[in-house]
Backbone as CSV, one residue per row, in Angstrom:
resi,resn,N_x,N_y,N_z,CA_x,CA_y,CA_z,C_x,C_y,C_z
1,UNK,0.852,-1.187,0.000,0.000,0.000,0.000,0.891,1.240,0.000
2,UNK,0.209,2.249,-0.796,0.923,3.522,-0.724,0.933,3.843,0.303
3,UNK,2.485,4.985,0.383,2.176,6.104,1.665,1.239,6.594,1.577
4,UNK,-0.237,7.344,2.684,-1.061,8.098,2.124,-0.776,9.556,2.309
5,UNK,0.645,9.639,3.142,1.482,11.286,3.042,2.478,11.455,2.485
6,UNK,2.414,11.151,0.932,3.999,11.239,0.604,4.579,12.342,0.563
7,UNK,6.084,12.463,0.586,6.757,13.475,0.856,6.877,14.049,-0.606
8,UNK,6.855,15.589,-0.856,6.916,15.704,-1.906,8.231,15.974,-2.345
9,UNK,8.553,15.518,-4.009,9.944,14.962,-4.170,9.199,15.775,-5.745
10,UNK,10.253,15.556,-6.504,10.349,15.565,-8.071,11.193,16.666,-8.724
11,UNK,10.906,16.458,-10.007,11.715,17.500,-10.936,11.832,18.884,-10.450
12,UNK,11.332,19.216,-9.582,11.566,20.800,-9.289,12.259,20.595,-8.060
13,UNK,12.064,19.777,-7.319,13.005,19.683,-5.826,14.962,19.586,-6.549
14,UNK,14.543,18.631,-7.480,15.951,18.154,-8.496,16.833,19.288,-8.488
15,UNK,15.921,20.283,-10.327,16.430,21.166,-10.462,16.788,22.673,-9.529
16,UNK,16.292,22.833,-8.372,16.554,23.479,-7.360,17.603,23.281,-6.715
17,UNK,17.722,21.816,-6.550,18.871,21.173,-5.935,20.336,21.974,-6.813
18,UNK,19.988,21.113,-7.898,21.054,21.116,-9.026,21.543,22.947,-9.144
19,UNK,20.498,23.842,-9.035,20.824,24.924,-9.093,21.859,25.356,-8.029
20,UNK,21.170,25.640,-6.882,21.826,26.039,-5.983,23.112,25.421,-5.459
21,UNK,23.799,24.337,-5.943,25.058,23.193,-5.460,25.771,24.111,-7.172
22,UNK,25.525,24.883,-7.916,25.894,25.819,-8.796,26.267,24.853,-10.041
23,UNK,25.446,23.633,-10.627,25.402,23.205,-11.642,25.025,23.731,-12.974
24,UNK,25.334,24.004,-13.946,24.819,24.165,-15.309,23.280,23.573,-16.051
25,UNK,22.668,24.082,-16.003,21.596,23.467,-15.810,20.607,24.617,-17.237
26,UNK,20.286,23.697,-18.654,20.213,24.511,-19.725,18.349,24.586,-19.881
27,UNK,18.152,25.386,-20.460,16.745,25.866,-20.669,16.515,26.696,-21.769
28,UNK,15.221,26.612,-22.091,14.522,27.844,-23.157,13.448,28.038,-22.796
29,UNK,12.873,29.093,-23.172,11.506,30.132,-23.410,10.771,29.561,-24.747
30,UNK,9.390,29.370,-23.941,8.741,28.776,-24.169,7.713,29.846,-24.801
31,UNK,7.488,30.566,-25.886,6.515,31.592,-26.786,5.282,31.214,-26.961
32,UNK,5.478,30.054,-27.323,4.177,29.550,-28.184,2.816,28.967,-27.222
33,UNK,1.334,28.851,-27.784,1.003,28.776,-26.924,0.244,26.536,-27.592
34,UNK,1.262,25.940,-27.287,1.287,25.212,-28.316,1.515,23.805,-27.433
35,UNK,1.265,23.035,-26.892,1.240,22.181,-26.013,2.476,20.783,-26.920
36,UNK,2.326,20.848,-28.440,3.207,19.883,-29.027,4.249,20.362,-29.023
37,UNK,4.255,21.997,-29.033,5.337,22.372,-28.992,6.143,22.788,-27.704
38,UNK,6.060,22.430,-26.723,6.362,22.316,-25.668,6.805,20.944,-25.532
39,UNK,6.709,19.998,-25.683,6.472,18.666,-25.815,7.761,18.161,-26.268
40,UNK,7.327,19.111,-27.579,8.648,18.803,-28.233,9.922,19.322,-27.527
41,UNK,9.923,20.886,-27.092,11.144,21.283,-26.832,11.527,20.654,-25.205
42,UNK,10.614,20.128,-24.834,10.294,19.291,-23.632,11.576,17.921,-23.667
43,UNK,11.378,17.220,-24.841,12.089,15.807,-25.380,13.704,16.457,-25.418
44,UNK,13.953,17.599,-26.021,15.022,18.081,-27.079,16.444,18.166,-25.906
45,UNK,16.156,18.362,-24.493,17.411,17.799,-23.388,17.630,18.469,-22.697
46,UNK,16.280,19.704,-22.907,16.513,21.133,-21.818,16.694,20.337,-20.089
47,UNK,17.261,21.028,-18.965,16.804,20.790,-17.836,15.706,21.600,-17.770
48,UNK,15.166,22.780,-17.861,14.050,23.268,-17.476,13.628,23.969,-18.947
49,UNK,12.469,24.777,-18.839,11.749,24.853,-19.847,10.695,26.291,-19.158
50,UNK,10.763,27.703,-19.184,10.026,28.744,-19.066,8.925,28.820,-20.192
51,UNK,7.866,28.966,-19.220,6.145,29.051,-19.814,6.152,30.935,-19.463
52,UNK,6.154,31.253,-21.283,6.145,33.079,-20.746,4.655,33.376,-20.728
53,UNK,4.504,33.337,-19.680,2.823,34.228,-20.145,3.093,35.618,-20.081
54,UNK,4.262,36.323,-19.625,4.643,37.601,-20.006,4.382,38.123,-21.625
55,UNK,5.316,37.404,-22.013,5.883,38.358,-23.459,5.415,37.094,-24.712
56,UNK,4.469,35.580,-24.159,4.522,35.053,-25.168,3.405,34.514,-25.396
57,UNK,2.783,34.091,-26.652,1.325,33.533,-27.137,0.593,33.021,-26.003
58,UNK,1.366,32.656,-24.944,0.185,31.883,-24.385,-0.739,32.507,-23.013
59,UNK,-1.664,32.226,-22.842,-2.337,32.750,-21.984,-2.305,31.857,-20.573
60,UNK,-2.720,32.272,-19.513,-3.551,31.807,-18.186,-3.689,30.500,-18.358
61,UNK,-5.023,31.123,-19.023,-5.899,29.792,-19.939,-5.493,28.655,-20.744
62,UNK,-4.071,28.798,-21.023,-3.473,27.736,-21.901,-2.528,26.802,-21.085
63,UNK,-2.111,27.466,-19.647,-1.251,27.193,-19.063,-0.888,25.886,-18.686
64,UNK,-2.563,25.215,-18.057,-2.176,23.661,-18.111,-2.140,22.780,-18.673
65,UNK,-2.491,22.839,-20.162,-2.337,21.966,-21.776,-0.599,22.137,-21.365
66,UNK,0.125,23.589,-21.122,1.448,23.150,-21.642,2.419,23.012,-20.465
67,UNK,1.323,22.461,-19.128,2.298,22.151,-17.934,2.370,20.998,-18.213
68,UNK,0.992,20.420,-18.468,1.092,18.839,-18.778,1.989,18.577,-19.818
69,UNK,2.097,19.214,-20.986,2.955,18.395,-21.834,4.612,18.483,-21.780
70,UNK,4.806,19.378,-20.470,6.041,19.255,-20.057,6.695,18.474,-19.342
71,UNK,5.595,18.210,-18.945,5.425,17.402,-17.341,5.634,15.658,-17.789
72,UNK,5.195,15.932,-19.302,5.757,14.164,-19.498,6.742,13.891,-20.233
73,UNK,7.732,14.832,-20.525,9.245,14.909,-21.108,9.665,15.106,-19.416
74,UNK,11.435,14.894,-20.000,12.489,14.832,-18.675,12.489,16.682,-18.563
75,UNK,12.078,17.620,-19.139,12.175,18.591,-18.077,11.579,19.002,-17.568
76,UNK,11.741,20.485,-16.448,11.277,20.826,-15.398,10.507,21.788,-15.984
77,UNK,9.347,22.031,-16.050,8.338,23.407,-16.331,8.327,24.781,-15.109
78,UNK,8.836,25.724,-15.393,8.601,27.312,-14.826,7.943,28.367,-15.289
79,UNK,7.566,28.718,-14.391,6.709,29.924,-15.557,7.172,31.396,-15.176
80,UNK,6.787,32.438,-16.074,7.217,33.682,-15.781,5.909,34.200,-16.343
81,UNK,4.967,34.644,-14.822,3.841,35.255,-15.016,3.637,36.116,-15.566
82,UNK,2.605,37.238,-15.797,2.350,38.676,-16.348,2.957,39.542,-15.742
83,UNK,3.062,39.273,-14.417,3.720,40.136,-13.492,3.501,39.663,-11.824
84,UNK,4.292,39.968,-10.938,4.812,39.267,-10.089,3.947,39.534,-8.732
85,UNK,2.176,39.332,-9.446,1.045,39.471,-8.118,0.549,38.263,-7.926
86,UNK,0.119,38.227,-6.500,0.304,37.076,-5.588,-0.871,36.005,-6.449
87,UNK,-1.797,36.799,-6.972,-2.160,35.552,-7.398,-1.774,34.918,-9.045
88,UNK,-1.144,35.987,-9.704,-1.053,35.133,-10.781,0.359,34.029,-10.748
89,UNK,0.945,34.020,-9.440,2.151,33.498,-9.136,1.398,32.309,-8.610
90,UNK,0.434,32.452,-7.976,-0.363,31.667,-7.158,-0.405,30.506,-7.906
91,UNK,-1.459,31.054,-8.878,-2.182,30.186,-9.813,-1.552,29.431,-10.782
92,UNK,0.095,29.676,-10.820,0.981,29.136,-11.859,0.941,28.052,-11.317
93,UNK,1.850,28.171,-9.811,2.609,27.197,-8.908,1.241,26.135,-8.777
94,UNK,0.169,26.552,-8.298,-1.093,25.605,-8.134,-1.517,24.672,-8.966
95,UNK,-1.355,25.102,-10.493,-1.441,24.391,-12.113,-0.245,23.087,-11.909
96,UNK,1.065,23.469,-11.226,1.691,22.833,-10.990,3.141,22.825,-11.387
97,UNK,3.588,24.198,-11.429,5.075,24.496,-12.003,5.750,24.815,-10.969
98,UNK,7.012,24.379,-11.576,8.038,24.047,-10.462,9.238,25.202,-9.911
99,UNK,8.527,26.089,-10.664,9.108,27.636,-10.194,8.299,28.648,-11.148
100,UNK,8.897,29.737,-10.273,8.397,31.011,-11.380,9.677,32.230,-11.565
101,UNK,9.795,32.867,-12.547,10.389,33.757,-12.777,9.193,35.318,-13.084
102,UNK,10.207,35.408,-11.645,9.144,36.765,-11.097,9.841,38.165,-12.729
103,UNK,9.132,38.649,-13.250,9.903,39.922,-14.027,9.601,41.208,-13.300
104,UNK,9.884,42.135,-13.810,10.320,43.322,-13.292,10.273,43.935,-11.607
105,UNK,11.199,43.493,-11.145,11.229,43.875,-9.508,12.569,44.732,-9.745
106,UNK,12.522,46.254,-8.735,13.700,46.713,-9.008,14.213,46.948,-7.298
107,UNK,13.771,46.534,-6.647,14.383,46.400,-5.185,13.900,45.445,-4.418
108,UNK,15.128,44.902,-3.062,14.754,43.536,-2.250,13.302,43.644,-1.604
109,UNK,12.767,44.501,-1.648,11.625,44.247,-0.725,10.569,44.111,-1.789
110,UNK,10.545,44.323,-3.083,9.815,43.547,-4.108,10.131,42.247,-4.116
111,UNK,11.173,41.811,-3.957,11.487,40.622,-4.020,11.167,39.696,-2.939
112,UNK,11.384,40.264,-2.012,10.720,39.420,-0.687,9.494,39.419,-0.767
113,UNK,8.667,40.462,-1.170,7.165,40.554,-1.348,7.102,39.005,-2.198
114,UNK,7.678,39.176,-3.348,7.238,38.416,-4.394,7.744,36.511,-4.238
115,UNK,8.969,36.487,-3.492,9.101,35.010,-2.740,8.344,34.829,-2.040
116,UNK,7.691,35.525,-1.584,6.910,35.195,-0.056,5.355,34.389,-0.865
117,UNK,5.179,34.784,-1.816,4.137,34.025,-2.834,4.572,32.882,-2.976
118,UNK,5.691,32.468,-3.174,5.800,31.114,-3.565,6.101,29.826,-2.970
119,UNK,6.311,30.789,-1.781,6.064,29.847,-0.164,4.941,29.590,0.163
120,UNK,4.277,28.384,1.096,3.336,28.208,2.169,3.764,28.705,3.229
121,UNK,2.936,29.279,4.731,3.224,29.549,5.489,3.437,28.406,6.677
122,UNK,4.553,28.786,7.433,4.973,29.726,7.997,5.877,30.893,7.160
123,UNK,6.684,30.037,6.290,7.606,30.712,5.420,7.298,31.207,4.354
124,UNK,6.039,31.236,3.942,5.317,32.576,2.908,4.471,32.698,3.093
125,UNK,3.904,33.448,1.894,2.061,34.082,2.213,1.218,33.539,0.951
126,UNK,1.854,32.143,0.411,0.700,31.336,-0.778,-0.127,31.181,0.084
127,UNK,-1.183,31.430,-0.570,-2.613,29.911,-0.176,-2.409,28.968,-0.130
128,UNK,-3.333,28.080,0.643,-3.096,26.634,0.915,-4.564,25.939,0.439
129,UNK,-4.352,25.299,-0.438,-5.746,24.674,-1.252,-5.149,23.036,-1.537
130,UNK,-5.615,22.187,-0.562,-5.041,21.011,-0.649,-5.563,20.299,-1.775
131,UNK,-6.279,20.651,-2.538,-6.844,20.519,-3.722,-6.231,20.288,-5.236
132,UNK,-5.046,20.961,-5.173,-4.900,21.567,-6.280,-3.675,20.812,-6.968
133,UNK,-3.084,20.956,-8.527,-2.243,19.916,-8.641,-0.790,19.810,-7.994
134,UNK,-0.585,21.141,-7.441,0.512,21.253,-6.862,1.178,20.364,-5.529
135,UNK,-0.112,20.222,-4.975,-0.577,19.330,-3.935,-0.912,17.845,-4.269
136,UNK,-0.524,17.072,-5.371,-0.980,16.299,-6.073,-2.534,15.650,-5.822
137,UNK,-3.509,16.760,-6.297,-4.858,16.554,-5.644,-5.322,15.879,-4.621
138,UNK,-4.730,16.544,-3.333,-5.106,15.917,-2.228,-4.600,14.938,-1.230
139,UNK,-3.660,14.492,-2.299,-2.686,13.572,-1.397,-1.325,13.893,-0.676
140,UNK,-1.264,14.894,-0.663,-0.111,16.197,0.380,-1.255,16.540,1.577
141,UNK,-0.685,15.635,2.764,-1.616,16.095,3.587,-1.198,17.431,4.207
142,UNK,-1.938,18.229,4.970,-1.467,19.621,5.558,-0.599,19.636,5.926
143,UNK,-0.090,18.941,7.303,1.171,18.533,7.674,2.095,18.878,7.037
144,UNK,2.372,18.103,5.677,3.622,18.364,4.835,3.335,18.898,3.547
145,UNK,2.614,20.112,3.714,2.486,21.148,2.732,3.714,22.033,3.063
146,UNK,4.085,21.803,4.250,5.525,23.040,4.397,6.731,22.201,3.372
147,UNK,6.517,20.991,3.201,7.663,20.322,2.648,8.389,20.995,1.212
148,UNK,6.733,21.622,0.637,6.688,21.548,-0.275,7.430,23.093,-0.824
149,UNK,8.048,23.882,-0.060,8.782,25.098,0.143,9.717,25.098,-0.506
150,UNK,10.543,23.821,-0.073,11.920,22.940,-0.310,11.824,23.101,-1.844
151,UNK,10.977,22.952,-2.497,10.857,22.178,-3.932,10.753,23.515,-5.105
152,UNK,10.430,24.639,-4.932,10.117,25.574,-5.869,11.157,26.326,-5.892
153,UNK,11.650,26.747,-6.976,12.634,27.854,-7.886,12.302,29.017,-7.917
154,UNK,13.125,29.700,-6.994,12.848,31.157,-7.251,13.815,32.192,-8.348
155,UNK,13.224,32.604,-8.883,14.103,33.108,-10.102,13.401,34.675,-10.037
156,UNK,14.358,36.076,-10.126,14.301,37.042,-10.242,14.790,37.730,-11.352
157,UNK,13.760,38.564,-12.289,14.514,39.334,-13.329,15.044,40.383,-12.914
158,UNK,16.654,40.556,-13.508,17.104,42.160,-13.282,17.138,42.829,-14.409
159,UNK,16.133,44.073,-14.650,15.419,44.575,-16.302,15.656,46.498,-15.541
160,UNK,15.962,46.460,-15.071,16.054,47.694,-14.944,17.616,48.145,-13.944
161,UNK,18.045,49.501,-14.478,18.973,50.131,-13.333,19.167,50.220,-11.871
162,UNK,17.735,50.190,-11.700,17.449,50.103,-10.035,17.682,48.945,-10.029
163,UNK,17.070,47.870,-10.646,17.623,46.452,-9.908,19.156,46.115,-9.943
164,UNK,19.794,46.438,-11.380,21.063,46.718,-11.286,21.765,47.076,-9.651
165,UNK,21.344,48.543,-9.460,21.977,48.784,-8.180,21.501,47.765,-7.198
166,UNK,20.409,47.205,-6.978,19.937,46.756,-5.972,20.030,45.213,-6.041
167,UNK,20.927,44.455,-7.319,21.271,43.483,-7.303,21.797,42.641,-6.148
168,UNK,22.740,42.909,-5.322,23.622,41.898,-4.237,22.539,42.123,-3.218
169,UNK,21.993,42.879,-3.214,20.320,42.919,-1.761,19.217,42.015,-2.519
170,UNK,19.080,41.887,-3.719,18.124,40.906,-4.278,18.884,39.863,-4.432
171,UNK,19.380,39.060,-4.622,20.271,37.828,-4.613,20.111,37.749,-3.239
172,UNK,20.457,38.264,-2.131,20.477,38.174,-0.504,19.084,37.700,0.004
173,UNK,18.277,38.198,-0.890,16.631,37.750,0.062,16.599,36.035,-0.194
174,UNK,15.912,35.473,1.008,15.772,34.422,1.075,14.602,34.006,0.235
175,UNK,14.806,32.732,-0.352,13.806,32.570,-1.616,14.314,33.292,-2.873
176,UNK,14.802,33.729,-2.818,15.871,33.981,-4.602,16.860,33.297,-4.717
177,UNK,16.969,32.117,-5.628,17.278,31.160,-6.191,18.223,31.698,-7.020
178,UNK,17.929,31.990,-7.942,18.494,32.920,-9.229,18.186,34.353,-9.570
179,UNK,19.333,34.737,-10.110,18.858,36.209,-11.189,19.325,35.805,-11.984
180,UNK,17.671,36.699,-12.967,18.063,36.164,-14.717,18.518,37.182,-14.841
181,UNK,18.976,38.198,-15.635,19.038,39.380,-16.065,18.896,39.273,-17.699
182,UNK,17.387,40.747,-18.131,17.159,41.346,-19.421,17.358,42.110,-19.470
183,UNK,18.688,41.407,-20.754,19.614,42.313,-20.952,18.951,43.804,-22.247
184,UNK,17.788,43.178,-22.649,16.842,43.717,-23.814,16.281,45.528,-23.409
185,UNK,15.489,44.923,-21.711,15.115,46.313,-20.848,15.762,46.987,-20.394
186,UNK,17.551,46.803,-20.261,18.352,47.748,-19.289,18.960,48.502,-20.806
C-alpha cells in the first residue's frame, strides 16, 4: 500500500537542488502557446523549460495543456507570469510548475514581497488549497504542505537600473534562487 502522506519529491526539488550546489543546468523560453510544442522542446534535453505568459502567445488559460505536456518529457516546467502578483504566481505554482520567474522587480523588498508568494506559510504568504495539482490533488496532507517550500525555484529578473543597483540585496533575500538578467530592458 501507498504512503497516504507522501513526501513531496520531483523534478523541481531536483532542479533546485542542481541549481543552488551551482550546476549548469540549460533551458529555453517557451513563446508559443502550443502544447506539441512544448512537448517537443520538452524531449530536445533542456533541464528546465520557461512558460512566458509575459511576453509570449500563451495565456492563463493555456497554461495547463502546456504544464502537462512538459510534465511528461524529462524537463522541469517554470513559468514567468504577467507580473509578479500574488495571485497570478499563485495560480501558476497551483497548475503545478516548479518555479516562477518573477519579471520586473527593481528592489529587495519587491522581491521578498514576491518570494513570499511562492512559499506556504509559515515561510510565505501562498494559499493553501489542498486541492490543487501542486498538492498532487489531495494527497499532500497539511502537515507536509511546508515540505513543499523545499521544492520551488525562485528566479528574479534584473530589467532595470534600479535592480542593477539593488542586485547583491536581491540575490540576498531568502527565496531567490536565481537572477536572470534582461539584458533587452536595461
Amino acid at each position: 500500500m501507498s504512503d497516504p502522506h507522501p513526501t513531496p519529491t520531483g523534478r523541481g526539488t531536483e532542479l533546485r537542488r542542481r541549481t543552488l550546489a551551482g550546476e549548469l543546468v540549460l533551458g529555453a523560453f517557451l513563446d508559443l502557446a502550443s502544447p506539441i510544442g512544448a512537448e517537443t522542446c520538452g524531449r530536445a534535453g533542456f533541464d528546465w523549460l520557461i512558460i512566458d505568459l509575459e511576453h509570449g502567445a500563451a495565456t492563463e488559460a493555456d497554461l495547463l495543456a502546456l504544464l502537462l505536456a512538459v510534465e511528461g518529457t524529462p524537463a522541469t516546467a517554470l513559468v514567468r507570469p504577467q507580473s509578479g502578483e500574488r495571485l497570478r504566481i499563485g495560480r501558476a505554482l497551483d497548475l503545478g510548475a516548479a518555479g516562477i520567474m518573477v519579471p520586473r522587480l527593481d528592489t529587495a523588498e519587491q522581491a521578498r514581497e514576491a518570494v513570499s508568494f511562492l512559499r506556504y506559510p509559515p515561510g510565505g504568504a501562498r494559499g493553501v488549497a489542498l486541492r490543487t495539482r501542486a498538492l498532487q490533488l489531495g494527497s499532500i496532507a497539511h502537515a507536509d504542505v511546508r515540505h513543499m517550500n523545499e521544492s520551488i525555484l525562485g528566479i528574479v529578473q534584473i530589467e532595470s537600473e534600479a535592480a542593477v543597483d539593488e542586485a547583491d540585496a536581491i540575490a540576498a533575500t531568502d527565496g531567490v534562487d536565481v537572477l536572470f538578467v534582461g539584458p533587452a530592458d536595461l
